[in-house]
ZADO-1210 file (C-alpha; in nm, 4 decimals, padded with zeros to 6 digits):
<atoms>
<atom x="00.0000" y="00.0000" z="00.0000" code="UNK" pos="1"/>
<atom x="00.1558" y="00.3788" z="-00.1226" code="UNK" pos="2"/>
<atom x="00.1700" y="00.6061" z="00.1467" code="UNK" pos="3"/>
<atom x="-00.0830" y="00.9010" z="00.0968" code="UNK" pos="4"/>
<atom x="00.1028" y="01.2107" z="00.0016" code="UNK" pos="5"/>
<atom x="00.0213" y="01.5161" z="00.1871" code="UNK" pos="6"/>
<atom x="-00.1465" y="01.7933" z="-00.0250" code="UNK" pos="7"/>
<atom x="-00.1696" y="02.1644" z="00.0468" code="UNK" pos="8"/>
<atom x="-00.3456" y="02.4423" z="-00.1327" code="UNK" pos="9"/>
<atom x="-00.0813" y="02.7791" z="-00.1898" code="UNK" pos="10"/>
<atom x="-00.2411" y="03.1097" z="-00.0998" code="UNK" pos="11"/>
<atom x="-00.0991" y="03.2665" z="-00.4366" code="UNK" pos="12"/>
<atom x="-00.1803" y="03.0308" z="-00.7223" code="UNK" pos="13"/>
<atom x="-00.4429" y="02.8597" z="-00.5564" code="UNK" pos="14"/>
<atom x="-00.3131" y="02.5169" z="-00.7006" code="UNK" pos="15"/>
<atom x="-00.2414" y="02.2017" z="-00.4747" code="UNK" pos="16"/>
<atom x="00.0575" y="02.0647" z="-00.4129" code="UNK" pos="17"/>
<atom x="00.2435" y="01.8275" z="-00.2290" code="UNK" pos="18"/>
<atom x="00.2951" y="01.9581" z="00.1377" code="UNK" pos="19"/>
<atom x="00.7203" y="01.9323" z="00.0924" code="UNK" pos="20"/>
<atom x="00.7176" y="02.1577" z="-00.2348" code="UNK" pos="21"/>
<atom x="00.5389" y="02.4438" z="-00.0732" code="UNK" pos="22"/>
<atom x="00.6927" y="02.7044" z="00.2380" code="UNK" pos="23"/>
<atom x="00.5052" y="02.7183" z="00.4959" code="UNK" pos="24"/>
<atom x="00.4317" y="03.0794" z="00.6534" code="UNK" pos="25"/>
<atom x="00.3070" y="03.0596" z="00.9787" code="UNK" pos="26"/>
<atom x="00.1798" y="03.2550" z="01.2493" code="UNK" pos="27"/>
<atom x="00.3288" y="03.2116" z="01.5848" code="UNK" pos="28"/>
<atom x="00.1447" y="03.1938" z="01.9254" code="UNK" pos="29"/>
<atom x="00.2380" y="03.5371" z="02.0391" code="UNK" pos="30"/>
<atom x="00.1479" y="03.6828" z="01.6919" code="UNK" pos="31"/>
<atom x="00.4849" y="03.6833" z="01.4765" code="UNK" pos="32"/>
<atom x="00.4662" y="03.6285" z="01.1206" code="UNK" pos="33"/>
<atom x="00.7997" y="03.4586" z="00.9528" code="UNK" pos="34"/>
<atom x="00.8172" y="03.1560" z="00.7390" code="UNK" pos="35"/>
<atom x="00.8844" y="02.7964" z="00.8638" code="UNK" pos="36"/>
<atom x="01.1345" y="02.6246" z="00.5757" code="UNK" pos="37"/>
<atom x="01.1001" y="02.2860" z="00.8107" code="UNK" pos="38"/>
<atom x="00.7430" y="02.2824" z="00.8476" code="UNK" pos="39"/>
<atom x="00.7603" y="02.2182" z="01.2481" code="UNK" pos="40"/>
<atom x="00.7556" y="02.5795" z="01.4094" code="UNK" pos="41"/>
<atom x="00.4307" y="02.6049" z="01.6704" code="UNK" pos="42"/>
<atom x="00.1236" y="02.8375" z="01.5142" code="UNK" pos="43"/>
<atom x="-00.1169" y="02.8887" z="01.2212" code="UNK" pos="44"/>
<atom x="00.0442" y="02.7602" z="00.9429" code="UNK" pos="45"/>
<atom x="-00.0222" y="02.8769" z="00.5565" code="UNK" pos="46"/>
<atom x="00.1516" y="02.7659" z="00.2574" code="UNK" pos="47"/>
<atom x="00.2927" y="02.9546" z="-00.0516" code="UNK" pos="48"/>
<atom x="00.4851" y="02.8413" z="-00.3922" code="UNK" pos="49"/>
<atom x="00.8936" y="02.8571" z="-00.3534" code="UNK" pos="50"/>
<atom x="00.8821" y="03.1548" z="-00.5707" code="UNK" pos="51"/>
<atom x="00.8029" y="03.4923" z="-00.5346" code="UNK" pos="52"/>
<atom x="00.5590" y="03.5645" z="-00.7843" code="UNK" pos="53"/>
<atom x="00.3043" y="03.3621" z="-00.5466" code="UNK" pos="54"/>
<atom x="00.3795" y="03.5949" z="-00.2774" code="UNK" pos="55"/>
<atom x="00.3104" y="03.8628" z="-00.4750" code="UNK" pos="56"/>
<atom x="-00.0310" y="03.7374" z="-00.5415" code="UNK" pos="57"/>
<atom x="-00.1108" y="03.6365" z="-00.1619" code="UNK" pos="58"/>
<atom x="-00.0107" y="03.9895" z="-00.0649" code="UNK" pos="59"/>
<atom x="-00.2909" y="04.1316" z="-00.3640" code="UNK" pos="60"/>
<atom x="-00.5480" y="03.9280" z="-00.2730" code="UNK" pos="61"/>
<atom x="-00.4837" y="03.9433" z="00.1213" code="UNK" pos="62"/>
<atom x="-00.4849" y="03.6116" z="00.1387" code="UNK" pos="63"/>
<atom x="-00.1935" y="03.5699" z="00.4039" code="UNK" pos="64"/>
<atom x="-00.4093" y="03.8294" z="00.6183" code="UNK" pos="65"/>
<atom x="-00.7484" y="03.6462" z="00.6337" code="UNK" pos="66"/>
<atom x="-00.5841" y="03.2899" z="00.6974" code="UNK" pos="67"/>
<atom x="-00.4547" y="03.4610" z="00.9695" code="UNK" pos="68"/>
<atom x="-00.7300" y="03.6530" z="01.0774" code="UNK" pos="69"/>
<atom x="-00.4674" y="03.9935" z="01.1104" code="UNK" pos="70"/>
<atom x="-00.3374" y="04.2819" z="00.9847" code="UNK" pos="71"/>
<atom x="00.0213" y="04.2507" z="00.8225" code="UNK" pos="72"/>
<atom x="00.2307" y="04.5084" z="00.8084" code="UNK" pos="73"/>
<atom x="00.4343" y="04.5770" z="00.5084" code="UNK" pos="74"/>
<atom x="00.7840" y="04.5113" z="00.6652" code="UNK" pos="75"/>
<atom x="00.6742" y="04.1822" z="00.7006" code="UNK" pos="76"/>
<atom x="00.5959" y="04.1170" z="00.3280" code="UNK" pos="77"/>
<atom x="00.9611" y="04.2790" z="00.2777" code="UNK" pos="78"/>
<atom x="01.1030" y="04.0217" z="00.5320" code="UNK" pos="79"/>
<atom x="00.9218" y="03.7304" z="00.3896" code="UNK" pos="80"/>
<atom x="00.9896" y="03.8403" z="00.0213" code="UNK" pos="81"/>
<atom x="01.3790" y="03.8439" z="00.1758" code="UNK" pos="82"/>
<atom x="01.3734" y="03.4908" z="00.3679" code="UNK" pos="83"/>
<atom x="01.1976" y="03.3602" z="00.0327" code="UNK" pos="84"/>
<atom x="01.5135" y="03.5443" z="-00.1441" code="UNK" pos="85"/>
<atom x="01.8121" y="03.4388" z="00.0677" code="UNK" pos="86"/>
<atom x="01.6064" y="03.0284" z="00.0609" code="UNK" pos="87"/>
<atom x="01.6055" y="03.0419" z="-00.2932" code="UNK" pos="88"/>
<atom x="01.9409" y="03.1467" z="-00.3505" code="UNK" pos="89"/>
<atom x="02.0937" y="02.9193" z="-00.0535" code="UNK" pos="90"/>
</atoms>
């Protein structure tokens, strides 16, 4: 019997995926926005395409905002456009 693959849905393209192609952005429990590469930090998790061009969209649409039911600033966009940047190129 296969193992099931785990499938998540990213916040820019709308498109599933499998759960280890996708970065997981995630909302910590005393309200801190970054993005988990590992998948295992504590909080609200939502997941985005390893590219910018999905973030872009997710920041549009205000998608990242209403899966976690806050306002985000825009430094935060910058830092996770940079973390998404510096992963990429790492």
């Amino acid at each position: 019997m296969q193992k099931k693959i785990p499938m998540r849905q990213c916040l820019g393209c709308r498109e599933m995926k499998e759960k280890r192609e996708l970065i997981r952005a995630v909302r910590s429990p005393d309200g801190v926005i970054s993005l988990d590469f590992r998948g295992k930090a504590p909080g609200r998790g939502a997941y985005l395409c390893r590219n910018a061009a999905c973030l872009k969209k997710a920041v549009k649409s205000k998608a990242l905002e209403r899966a976690f039911s806050a306002q985000i600033p825009a430094e935060v966009y910058e830092r996770l456009e940079r973390e998404m940047e510096a992963e990429h190129e790492g």
